[in-house]
C-alpha positions as CSV (number, residue, x, y, z in Angstrom):
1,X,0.0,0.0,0.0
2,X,2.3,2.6,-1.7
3,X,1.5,5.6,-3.8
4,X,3.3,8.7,-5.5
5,X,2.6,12.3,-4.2
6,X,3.3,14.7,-7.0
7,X,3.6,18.2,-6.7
8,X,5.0,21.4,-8.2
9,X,6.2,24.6,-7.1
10,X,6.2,27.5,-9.1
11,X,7.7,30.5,-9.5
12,X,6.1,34.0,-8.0
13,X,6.8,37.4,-7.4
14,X,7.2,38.6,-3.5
15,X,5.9,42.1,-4.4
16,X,5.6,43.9,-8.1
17,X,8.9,44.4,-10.3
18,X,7.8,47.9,-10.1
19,X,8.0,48.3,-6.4
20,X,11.8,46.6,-6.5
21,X,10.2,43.5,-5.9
22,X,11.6,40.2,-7.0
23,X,10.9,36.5,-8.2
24,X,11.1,33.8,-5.4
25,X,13.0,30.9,-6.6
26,X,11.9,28.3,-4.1
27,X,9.7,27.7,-0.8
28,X,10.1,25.8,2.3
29,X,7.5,22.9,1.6
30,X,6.3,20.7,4.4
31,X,4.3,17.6,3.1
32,X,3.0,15.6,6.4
33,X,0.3,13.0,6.4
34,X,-2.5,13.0,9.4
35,X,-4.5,10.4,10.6
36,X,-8.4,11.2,10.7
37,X,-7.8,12.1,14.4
38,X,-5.6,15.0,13.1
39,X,-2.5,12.6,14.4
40,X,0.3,13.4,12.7
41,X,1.5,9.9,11.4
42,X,4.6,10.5,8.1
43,X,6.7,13.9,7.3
44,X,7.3,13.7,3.7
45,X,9.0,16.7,3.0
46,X,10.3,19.3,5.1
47,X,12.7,21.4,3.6
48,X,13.4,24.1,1.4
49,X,12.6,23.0,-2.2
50,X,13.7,25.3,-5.6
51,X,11.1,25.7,-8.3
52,X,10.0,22.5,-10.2
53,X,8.9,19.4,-10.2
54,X,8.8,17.0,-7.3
55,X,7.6,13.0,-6.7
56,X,7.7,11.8,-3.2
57,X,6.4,8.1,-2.4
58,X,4.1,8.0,0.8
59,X,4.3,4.1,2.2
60,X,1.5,2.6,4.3
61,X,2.9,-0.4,5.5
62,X,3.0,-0.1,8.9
63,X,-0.4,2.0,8.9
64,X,-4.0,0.9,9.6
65,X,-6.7,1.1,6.5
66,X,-8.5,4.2,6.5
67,X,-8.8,7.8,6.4
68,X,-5.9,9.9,6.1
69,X,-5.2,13.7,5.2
70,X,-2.5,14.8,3.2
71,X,-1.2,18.7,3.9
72,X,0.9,20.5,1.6
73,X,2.4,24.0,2.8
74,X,4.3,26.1,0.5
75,X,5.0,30.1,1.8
76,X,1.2,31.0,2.1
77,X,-0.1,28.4,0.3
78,X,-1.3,25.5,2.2
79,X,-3.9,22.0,0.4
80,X,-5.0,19.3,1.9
81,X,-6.2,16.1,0.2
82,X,-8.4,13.2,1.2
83,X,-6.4,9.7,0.9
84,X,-7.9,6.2,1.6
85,X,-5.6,3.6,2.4
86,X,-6.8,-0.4,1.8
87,X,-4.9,-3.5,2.7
């Protein structure tokens, strides 16, 4: 019970060119998985990632079927998706 978590992180301005502003080439990305309880149970990533594309596998194997969340945070931006794990 293995899958591949694929996210990207773009590029974006901090503030407009014409107020000196200027383009952010990475975030610090934290990519944890949560039990239903709100238990935190993996830490994918945590680290400061450049802009691109990124695959990170996200084993179950030592997990319980179920519910679990999946929370992405990048600078302001923060998703969270619904996973269902089956044995």
């Amino acid at each position: 019970p293995s899958t591949k978590i694929r996210f990207t992180i773009p590029t974006s301005l901090q503030s407009p060119p014409s107020q000196g502003g200027e383009a952010k080439l990475g975030w610090f990305v934290t990519l944890k998985v949560y039990d239903i309880l709100g238990n935190e149970v993996a830490t994918l990533v945590n680290e400061e990632k450049p802009v691109g594309r990124y695959e990170v596998e996200f084993s179950g194997n030592n997990l319980a079927s179920g519910i679990y969340l999946c929370r992405m945070q990048a600078g302001n931006y923060v998703s969270i998706k619904k996973m269902m794990l089956l044995k």
